[in-house]
N, C-alpha and C positions, 0 to 999 in steps of 0.2 A: 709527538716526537720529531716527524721532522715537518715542520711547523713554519716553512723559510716561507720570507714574503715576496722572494725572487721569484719569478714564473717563464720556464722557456718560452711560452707563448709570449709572455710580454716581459719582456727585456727594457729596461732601463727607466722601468715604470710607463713605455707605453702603452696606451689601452686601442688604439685605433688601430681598424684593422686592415691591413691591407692587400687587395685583391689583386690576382696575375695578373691583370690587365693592366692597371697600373703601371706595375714593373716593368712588365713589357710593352706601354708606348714608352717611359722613359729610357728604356734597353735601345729601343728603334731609334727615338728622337735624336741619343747620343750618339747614336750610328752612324745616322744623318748629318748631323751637325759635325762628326769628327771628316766624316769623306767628304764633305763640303770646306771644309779649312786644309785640307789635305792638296785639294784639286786646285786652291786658292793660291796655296802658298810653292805650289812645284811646278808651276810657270816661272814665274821670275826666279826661283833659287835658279831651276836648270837653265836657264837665257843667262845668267850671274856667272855661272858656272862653263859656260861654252858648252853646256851637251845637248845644243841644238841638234837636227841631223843638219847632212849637208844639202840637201834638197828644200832647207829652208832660203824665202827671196830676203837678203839683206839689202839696205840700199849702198849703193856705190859712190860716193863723193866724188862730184865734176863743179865743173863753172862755166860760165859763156866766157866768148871772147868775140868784141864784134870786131869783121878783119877791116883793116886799112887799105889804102890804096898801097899797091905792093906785095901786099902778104902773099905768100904763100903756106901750104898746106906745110910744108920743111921749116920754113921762117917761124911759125907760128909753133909747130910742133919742139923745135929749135929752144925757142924763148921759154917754155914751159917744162923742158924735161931735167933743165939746169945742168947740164954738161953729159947727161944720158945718153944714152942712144937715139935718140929722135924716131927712128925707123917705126917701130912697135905704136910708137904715140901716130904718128901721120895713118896708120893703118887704122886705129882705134878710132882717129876723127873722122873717118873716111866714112869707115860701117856706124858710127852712132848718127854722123848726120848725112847720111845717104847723098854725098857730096862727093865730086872727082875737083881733082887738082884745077884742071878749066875752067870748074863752072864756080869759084869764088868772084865774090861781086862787094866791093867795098860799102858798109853799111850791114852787109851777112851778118847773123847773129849765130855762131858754133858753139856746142855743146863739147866740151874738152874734158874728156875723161881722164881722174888723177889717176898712176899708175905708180 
């Protein structure tokens, strides 16, 4: 009477069996492998996205400048701030290249920070 050829244990005509252990390295494996794609891909989305913190080191865009006979720390700071304030810039070249107004020497090679 009731005679079905369907079986709970074996659904869809399979007959192999399979054991938890199985299930559960492929449960793990997937685990694995999903927090490893996870960990992969939420560096650069957040760096993408600006949610670095801010105690992260970005680098700073400068250029040399090697001084002439003449220059000074104003003339130079001057020539590069394109009608700015010069003041902020002469200070800036001052603390990157641990350099005073006196002691340029034509041939100097200065680190001039953009700003």
């Amino acid at each position: 009477m009731f005679d079905l050829s369907l079986d709970s244990e074996h659904a869809f005509g399979h007959r192999m069996i399979m054991h938890r252990t199985y299930v559960r390295r492929r449960r793990v494996t997937l685990a694995l492998v999903s927090v490893g794609l996870v960990a992969i891909v939420s560096g650069p989305v957040a760096n993408a996205m600006g949610l670095r913190g801010p105690d992260d080191m970005r680098p700073v865009a400068s250029r040399t400048y090697v001084v002439r006979d003449g220059d000074t720390l104003w003339s130079i700071a001057t020539r590069v701030a394109h009608g700015n304030d010069p003041r902020p810039l002469v200070d800036a070249i001052e603390a990157e290249n641990d350099v005073t107004a006196a002691a340029l020497v034509p041939g100097m090679t200065l680190t001039v920070p953009m700003t």
